[in-house]
C-alpha positions in Angstrom: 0.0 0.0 0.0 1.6 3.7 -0.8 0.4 5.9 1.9 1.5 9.6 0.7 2.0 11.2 4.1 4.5 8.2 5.0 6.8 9.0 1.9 10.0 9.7 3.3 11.3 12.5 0.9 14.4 14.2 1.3 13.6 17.6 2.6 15.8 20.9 1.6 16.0 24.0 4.0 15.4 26.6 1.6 16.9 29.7 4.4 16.3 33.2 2.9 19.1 36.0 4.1 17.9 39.6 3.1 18.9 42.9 3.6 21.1 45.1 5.6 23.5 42.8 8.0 23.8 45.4 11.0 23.2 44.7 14.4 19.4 46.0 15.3 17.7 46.3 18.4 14.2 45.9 17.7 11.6 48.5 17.3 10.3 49.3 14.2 13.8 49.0 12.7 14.2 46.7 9.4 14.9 43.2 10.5 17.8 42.9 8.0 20.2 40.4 8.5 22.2 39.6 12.1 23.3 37.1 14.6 21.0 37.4 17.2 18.1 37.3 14.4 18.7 34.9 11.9 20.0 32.5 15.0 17.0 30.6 15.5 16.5 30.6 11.7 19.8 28.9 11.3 19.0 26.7 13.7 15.9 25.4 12.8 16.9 25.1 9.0 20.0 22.7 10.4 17.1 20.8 12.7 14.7 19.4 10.4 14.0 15.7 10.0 15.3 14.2 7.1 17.3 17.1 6.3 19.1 16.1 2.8 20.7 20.1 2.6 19.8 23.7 3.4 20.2 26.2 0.9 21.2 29.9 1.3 19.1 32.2 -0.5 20.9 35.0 -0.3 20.1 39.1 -1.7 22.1 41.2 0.3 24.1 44.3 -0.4 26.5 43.7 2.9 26.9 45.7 5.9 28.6 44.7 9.3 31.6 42.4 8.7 31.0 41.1 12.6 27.4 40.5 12.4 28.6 38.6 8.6 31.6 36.6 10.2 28.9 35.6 13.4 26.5 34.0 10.8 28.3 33.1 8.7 30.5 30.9 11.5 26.9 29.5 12.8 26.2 28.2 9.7 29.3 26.5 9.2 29.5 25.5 12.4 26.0 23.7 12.2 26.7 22.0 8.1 30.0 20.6 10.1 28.0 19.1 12.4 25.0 17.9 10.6 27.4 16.4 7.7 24.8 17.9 5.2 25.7 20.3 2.1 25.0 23.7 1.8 24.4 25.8 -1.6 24.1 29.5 -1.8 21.9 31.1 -4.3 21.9 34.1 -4.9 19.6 36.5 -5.9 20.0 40.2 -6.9 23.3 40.5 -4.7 25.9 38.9 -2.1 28.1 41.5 -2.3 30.3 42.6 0.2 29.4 41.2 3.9 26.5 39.3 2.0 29.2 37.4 -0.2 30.9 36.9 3.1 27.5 34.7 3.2 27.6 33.1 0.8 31.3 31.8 1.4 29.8 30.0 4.6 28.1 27.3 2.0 30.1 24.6 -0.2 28.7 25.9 -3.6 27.1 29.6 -4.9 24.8 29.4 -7.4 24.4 33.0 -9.5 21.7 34.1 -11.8 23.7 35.7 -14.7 22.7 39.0 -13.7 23.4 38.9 -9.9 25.7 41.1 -8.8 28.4 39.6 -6.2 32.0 40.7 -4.6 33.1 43.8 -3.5 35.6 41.7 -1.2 36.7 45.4 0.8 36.1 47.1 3.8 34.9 51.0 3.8 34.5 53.3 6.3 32.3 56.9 5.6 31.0 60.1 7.9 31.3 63.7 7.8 33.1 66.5 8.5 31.0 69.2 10.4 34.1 71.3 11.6 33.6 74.5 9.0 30.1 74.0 9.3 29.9 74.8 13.4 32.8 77.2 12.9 30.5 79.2 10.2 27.3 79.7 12.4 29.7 80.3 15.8 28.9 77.3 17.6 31.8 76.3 20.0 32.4 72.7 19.9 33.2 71.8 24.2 34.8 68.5 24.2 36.4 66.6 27.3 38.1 63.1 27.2 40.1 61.2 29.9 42.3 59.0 27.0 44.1 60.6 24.3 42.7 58.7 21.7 39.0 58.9 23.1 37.8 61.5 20.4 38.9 59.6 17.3 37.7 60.9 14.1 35.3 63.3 16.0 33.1 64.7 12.9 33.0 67.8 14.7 37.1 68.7 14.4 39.6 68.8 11.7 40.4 65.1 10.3 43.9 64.5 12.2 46.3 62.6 10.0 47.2 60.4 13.2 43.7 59.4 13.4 43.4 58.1 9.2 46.2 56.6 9.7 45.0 54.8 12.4 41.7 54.0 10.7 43.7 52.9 7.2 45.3 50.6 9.8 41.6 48.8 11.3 40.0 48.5 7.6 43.5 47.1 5.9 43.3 44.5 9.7 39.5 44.0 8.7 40.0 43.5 4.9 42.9 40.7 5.5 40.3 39.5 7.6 37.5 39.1 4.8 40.1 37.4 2.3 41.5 35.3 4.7 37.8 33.8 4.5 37.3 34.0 0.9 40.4 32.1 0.1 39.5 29.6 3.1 36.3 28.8 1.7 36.7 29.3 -2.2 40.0 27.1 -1.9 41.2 26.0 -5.6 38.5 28.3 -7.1 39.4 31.4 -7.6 40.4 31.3 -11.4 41.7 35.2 -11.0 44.1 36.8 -9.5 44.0 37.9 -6.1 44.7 41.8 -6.9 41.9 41.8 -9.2 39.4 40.2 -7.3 40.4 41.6 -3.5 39.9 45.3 -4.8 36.3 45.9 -3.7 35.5 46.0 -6.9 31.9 43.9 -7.8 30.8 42.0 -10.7 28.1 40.3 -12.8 27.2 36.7 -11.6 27.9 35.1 -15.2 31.5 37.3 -14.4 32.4 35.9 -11.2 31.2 32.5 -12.5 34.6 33.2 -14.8 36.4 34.7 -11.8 35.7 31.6 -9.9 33.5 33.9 -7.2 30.8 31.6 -8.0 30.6 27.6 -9.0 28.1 28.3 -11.8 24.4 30.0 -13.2 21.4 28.8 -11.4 18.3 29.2 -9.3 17.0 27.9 -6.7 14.3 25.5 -7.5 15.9 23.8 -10.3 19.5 23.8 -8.4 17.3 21.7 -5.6 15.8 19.3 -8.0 19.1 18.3 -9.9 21.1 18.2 -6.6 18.5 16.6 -4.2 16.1 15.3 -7.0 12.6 15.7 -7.9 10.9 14.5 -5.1 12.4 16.8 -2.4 10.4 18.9 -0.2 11.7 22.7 -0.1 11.3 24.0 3.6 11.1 27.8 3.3 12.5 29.8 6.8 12.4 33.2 6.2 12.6 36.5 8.9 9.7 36.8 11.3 7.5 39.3 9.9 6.8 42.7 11.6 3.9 43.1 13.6 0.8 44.0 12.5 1.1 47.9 13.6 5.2 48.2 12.4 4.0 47.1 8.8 1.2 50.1 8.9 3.4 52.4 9.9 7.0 51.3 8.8 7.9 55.0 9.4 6.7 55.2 12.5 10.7 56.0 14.0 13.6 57.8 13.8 15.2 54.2 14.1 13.5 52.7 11.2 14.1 55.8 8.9 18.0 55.7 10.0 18.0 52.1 8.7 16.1 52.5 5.8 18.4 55.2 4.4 21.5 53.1 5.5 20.3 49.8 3.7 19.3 52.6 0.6 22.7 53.7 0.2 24.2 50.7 0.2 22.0 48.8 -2.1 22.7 52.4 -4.3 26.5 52.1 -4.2 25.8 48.9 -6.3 23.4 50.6 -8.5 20.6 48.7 -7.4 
């Protein structure tokens, strides 16, 4: 007798990471992408019965490289453990922190026109010290530690101070392609100056790069790997309350974030 309900199909994890990757804490902030949010994602893709693989489906501009390295480490950490694959797939972008991502699985799967890279590090703000000094306002300032008021936006940029920050992003940066070349082992097809600028690229071009294993998507990537008859389990972000998705203005917080996750889908032309 076939009894439907007692097929034992191999199920896939289908885990969708989108957005921003900052650190938030709560509100009516975007949930974006970060440790302490997508943990019990993670963990419940990596805890389903008959779990056959869990598959990445990334579309993420970047962001924080800590909150990146923290998920990316879970996910890893939980695929070691487990013994099952993991494919990335990624949609629009995994660029910067969200190719970081991507790394975490075995294979990434691009649509031709994704756009994925921009292995680099960047650090921006403002200088408001001819500003203040224009309408007369006296900027009072008191530190105990000589190095407390680092790159205060209010004061001249001290050379001391860019030096020091050239110092963190170069630290951060070896960091990131210390990773890349960790998980993308025997890969890469370029070489490392040209892809470990920053710069980003097409997904059919970082197929060619060796950025990406090859042009795909997800459904038909989990058929031919996993075969016809597995079950897709989608885990996605909790959605907003009722009253947040009414009024996803509603805060200074959630406009903040929405301009930050703006510019840094722009800076990709997206």
């Amino acid at each position: 007798m076939n009894l439907p309900f007692l097929a034992r199909h191999p199920r896939v994890a289908v885990l969708r990471l989108s957005g921003l990757i900052a650190a938030r804490s709560g509100g009516f902030a975007p949930a974006g992408i970060s440790a302490q949010g997508m943990a019990p994602l993670i963990e419940r893709a990596f805890a389903i019965r008959r779990l056959a693989g869990v598959v990445l489906l990334i579309n993420s501009p970047g962001g924080s490289p800590v909150q990146s390295s923290l998920v990316a480490q879970r996910i890893r950490r939980l695929a070691d453990e487990k013994q099952v694959p993991v494919i990335a797939c990624v949609e629009d972008a995994a660029a910067s922190g969200g190719y970081w991502l991507a790394c975490a699985a075995d294979e990434i799967v691009v649509d031709a026109a994704s756009v994925i890279g921009s292995i680099g590090v960047i650090s921006a703000g403002f200088g408001l010290s001819e500003t203040i000094a224009r309408y007369g306002v006296q900027r009072r300032l008191h530190t105990a530690g000589t190095e407390k008021s680092f790159l205060d936006p209010f004061r001249p940029e001290r050379p001391e101070d860019v030096a020091r920050l050239n110092d963190l992003l170069a630290e951060l940066h070896e960091t990131f392609k210390a990773w890349v070349r960790t998980r993308r082992a025997g890969k890469l097809k370029a070489d490392e100056a040209e892809v470990f600028t920053g710069r980003f690229w097409t997904g059919r071009q970082g197929v060619e790069l060796g950025l990406a294993d090859r042009l795909g998507e997800v459904s038909s990537e989990i058929k031919s790997r996993f075969g016809e008859t597995a079950q897709q389990v989608v885990i996605g972000a909790r959605r907003p309350p009722w009253f947040a998705r009414l009024l996803p203005g509603f805060s200074a917080e959630a406009l903040m974030a929405a301009a930050e996750e703006r510019a840094a889908w722009a800076r990709l032309g997206l």
